[in-house]
N, C-alpha and C positions, 0 to 999 in steps of 0.2 A: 323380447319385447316386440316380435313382429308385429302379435296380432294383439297384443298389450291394449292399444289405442281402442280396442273394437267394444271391451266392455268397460271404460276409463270415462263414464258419465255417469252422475248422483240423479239419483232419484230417488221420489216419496220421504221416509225421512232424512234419508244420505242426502238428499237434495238440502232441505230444509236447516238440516244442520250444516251443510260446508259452506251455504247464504251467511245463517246465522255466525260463523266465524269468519267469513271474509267483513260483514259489517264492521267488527272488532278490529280488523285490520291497520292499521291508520296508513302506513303505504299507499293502500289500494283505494283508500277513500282520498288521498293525495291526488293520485291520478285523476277521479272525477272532477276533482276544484280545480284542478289546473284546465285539466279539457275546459272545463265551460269558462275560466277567467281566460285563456288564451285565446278567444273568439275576439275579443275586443282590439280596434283596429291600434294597430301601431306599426312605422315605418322598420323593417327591419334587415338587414342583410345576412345573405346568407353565408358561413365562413370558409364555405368551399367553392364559391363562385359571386359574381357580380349580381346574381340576384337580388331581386328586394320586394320580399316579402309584404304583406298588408295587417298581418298577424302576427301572433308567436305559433299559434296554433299553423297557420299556414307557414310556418317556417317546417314546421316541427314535419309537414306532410311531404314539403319541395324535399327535407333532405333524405324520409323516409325514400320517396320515390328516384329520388335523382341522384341520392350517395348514399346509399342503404352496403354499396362496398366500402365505401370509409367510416363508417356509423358499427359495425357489425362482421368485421371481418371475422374475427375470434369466434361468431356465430356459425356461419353459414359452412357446409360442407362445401368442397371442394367441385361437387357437380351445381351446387347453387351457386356461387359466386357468379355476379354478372358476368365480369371478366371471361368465364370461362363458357357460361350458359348460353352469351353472345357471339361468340367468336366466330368468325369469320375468317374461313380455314383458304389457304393458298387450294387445294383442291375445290373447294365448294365456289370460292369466289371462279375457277377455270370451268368450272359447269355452269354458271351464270352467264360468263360471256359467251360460253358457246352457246349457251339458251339466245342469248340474244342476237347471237350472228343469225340463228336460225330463226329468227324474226321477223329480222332484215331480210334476209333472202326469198322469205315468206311474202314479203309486202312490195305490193308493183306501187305504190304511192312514192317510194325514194328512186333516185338514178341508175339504171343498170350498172351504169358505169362502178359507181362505189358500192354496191350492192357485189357484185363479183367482185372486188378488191377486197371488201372485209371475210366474203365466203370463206377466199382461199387466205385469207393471212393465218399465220399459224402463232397463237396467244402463247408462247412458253417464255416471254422475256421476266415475270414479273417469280420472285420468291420471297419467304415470310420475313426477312431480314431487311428489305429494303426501304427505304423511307417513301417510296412510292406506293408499296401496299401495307405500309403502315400508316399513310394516314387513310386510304381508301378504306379499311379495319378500324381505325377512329371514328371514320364518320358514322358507317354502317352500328357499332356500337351504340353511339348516342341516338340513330333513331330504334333500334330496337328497346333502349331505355324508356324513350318518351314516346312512340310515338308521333311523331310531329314530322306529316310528310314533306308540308312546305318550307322547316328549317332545313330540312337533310336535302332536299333539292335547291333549297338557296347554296349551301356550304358548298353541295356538290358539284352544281357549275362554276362555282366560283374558286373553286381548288382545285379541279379535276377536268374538268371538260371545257373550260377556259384555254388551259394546259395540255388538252387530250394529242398530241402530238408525242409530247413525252413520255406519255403513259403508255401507245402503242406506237410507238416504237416501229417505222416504216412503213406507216400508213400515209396515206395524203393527207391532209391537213382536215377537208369534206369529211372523208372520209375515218377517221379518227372523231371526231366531233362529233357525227352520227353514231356510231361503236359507242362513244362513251355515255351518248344521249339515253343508247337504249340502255345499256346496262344501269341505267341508274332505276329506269323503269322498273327491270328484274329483281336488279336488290329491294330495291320497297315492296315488290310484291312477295319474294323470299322474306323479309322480315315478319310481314303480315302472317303469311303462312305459318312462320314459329308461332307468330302472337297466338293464334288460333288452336295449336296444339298443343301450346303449353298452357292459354286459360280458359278451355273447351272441353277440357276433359267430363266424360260421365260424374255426374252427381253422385256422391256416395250416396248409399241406397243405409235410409234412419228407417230402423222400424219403430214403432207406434212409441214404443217406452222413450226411445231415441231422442224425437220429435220433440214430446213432451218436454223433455227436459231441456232440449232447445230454447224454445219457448218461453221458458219458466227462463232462463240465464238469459234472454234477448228482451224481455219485459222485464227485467233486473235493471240491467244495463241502462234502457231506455228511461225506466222508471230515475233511478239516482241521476241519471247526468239532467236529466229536466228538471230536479231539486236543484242542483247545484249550480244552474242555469238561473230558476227562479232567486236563489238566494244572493247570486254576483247583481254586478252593478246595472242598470238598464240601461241599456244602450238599444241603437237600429239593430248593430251587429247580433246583440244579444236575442230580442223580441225577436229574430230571423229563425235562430237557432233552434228557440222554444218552437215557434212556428212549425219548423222541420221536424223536430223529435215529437211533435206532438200528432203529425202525418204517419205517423208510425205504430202509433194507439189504434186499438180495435175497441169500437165503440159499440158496437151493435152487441144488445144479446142475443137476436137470434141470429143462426149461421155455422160456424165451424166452431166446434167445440175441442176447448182448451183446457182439457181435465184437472191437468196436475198446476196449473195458473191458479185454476178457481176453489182447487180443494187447498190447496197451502197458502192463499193470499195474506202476504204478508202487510196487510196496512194498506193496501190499493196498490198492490203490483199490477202491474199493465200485462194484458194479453193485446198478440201483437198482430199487425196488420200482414198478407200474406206478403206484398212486400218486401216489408220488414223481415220478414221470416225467409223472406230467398236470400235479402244480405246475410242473414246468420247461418244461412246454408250451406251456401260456398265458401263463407269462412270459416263453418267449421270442415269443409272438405281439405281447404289447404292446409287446416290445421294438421285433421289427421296425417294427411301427406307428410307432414312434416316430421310427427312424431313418431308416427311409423319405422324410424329407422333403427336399427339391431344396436347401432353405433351412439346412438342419440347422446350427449353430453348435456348439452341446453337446448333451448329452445331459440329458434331463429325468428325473433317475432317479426323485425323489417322484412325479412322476406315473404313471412306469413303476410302480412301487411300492403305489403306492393303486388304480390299479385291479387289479394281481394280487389283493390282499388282500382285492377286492370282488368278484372273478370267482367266479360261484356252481361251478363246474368245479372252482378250486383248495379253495372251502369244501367241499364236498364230499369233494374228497382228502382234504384235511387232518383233517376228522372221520374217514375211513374209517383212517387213522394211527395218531388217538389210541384208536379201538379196537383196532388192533393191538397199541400199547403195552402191555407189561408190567406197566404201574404203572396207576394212576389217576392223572392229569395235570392238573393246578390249572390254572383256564380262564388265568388272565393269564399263566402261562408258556408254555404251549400260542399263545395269541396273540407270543406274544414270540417263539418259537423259529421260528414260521411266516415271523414278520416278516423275524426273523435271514436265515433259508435264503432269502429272494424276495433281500433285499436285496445277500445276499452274489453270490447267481447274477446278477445284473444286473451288478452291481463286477466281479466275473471278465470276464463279458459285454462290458462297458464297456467294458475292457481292452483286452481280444483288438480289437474293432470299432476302436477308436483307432489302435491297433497296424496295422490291414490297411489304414489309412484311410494312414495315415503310407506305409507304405510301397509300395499305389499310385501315390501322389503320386510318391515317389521315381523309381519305375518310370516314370512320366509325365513329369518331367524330363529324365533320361537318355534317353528316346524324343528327346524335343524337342531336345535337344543333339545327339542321333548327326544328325539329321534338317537341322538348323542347321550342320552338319560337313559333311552330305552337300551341299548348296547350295554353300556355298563351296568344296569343291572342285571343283564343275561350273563353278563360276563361274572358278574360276584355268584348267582346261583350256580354257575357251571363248579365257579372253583370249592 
């Protein structure tokens, strides 16, 4: 199944027909109604933290993003789990500080004085077992989760650099509290740098047939959850949502031509905005990432999930949409509807990849059976 995922996209009638039987679906047409009814505001808490939500939908994205390890353990392999993706290793956190002694010592702006006090201190008191760099490994985690530099800088002077006496351990007081100031600089910019190379990666390279059928499944998508949007109740929240899926539509005829949109147009399927067409890009890049694996069991949609919603490629789009949009678009619906479209295109995606999986195997039997026919009949002429 390495290269499984490379030709595991419908087209022309394969397209047409795995549409036509997800329509039939009711599951999948489940998920569209909910997507668009859970736009509509209601107070909610979330049951893994003190959160509280504005949505269901916006519940449905905080736990995607924020406990996608409580949500989807049974999914993720063992290199995806945050837990593990994040970590924050007794060796990497000793290269940090030393990065930052060497900072310090860099900069005539701090006291000579504790400038050579932190040079020469020697960082070996701290190991993985302790509750001193267990919770400095806590905090580091939750910013690599969320991103959010000014919580992880509240948490961290107020845990840690409040305390930085403790943490090094025969420093001056100055000087400890400078040490700890910087390494917190270091860890945010080490997070960053993950952030970067884990949702930076090269774009998988679609050729033309590829594309298409991109296309045709992101003007699916777009198309049904805006039905299902028009059909819920009207609300602000609602008329937002439509507003936003509707920034997504490719209105012009003249321009970039959308072959396989316009030759199978099923009833006013949308062809899509290039946008639109970056968010379905890099989702379906982490798809494939995903599927790609030899080991594959299921599919880990939260995780497919969280990183589309952190790929700066799809933030990007997604801002250049809500300029498009008509309205002025309320940030949590805007994050909900985003959520909505990633997660919907993955469920389709899902699908269809299930669907081609099943019935290779099929084709793979019957290989083996003609082939188990053909033996024994060689085998009855011999005798």
């Amino acid at each position: 199944m390495a290269d499984a995922c490379d030709d595991m996209f419908f087209f022309g009638d394969d397209l047409e027909a795995i549409l036509g039987v997800l329509e039939e679906e009711e599951d999948l047409d489940e998920h569209f109604r909910e997507a668009a009814a859970d736009v509509h505001p209601l107070s909610v808490t979330c049951p893994h933290c003190p959160k509280k939500c504005k949505s269901k939908s916006g519940l449905k994205r905080h736990i995607t993003v924020k406990h996608k390890d409580k949500t989807e353990e049974t999914e993720e392999t063992e290199t995806d789990k945050p837990e593990n993706r994040d970590l924050l290793t007794v060796e990497t956190y000793a290269s940090i500080v030393g990065n930052a002694k060497v900072k310090l010592r860099d900069s005539k702006i701090y006291p000579k004085v504790n400038r050579d006090e932190i040079w020469s201190y020697n960082c070996n008191t701290l190991q993985s077992s302790t509750p001193k760099f267990s919770e400095i490994q806590g905090l580091y985690i939750q910013l690599a989760k969320s991103g959010n530099a000014e919580r992880f800088y509240a948490a961290f002077y107020a845990s840690i650099v409040l305390h930085a006496s403790s943490h090094f351990v025969g420093l001056s007081r100055n000087s400890a509290t400078l040490l700890c100031s910087k390494v917190a600089d270091c860890l945010l910019t080490h997070s960053k740098e993950k952030a970067e190379t884990h949702t930076c990666e090269p774009l998988t390279k679609l050729s033309d047939k590829e594309k298409s059928g991109l296309q045709y499944i992101g003007g699916y998508v777009l198309h049904k959850l805006h039905n299902k949007h028009k059909q819920a109740s009207k609300t602000l929240e609602n008329d937002h949502a439509i507003s936003l899926i509707m920034a997504g539509k490719w209105d012009n005829p003249i321009g970039e031509d959308q072959r396989l949109t316009t030759t199978l147009n099923r009833g006013g399927l949308w062809k899509i905005t290039r946008n639109a067409q970056s968010v379905f890009e890099r989702t379906e890049h982490y798809f494939r990432e995903a599927t790609r694996k030899t080991s594959l069991k299921n599919i880990p949609l939260a995780n497919i999930i969280s990183r589309s919603m952190h790929d700066v490629t799809v933030v990007a789009s997604h801002s250049a949409m809500l300029a498009d949009s008509e309205v002025e678009i309320s940030s949590h619906v805007a994050k909900d509807v985003l959520h909505n479209i990633i997660s919907l295109y993955v469920r389709v995606r899902s699908f269809s990849f299930v669907k081609d999986v099943i019935q290779k195997h099929k084709i793979r039997l019957k290989q083996l059976k003609s082939k188990a026919l053909r033996k024994d009949i060689n085998r009855s002429s011999t005798d």
